[in-house]
N, C-alpha and C positions, 0 to 999 in steps of 0.2 A: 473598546478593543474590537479589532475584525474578527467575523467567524473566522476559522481556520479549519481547511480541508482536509482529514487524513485518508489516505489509500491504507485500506489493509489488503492485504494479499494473500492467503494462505486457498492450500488447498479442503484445509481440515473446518465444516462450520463450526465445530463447537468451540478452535481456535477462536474464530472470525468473532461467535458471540461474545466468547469470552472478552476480548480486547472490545470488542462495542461498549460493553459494560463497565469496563476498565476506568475507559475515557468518560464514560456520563460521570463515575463515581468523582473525577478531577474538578466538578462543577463550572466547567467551561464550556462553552458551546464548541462544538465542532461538529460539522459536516462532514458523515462518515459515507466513502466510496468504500465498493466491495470488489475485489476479484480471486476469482477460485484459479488461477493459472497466471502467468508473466507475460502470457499475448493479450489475454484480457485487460490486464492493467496497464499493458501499450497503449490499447486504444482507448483506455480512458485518461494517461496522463495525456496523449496527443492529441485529447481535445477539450481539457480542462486543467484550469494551475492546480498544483496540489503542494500543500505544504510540508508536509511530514508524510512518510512511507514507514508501514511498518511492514518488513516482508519476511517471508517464510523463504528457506532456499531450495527443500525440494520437492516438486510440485512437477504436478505429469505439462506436455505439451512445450512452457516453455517454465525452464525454472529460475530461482529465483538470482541465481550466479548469473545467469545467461542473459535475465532479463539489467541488472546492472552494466552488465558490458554494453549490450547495447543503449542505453541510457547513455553512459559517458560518450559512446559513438557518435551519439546524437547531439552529444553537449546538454544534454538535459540533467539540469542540477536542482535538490532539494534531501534537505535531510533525512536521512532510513535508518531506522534501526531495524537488525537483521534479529529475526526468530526462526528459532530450529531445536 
């Protein structure tokens, strides 16, 4: 089976650890991308696939509602589950 990419997104780290740890505990490999804000993790979905998004919805700069709109703007499609 492929690795699989997840974006977490939140503004909070201990979120962030928390869910890192989540997923090691599921014993499958995944390659874990980090962003503390919704413009951060523009610029990493726009220059890397990512499989699964776990995202936070409120978060300074750009949040996490705001960053889904513009995803669909873009057409840029992949599974998220929303945390808040």
């Amino acid at each position: 089976m492929p690795e699989l990419t997840v974006l977490i997104v939140d503004d909070d780290k201990k979120v962030v650890e928390f869910a890192k740890a989540a997923l090691k505990q599921t014993g499958f490999d995944y390659t874990t991308r980090v962003a503390y804000d919704g413009a951060e993790a523009l610029k990493i979905i726009e220059n890397e696939p990512i499989d699964l998004g776990l995202l936070d919805i409120q978060m300074p700069e750009m949040s996490g509602a705001q960053l889904l709109v513009e995803l669909s703007n873009r057409k840029i499609w992949f599974p998220i589950i929303i945390m808040t």
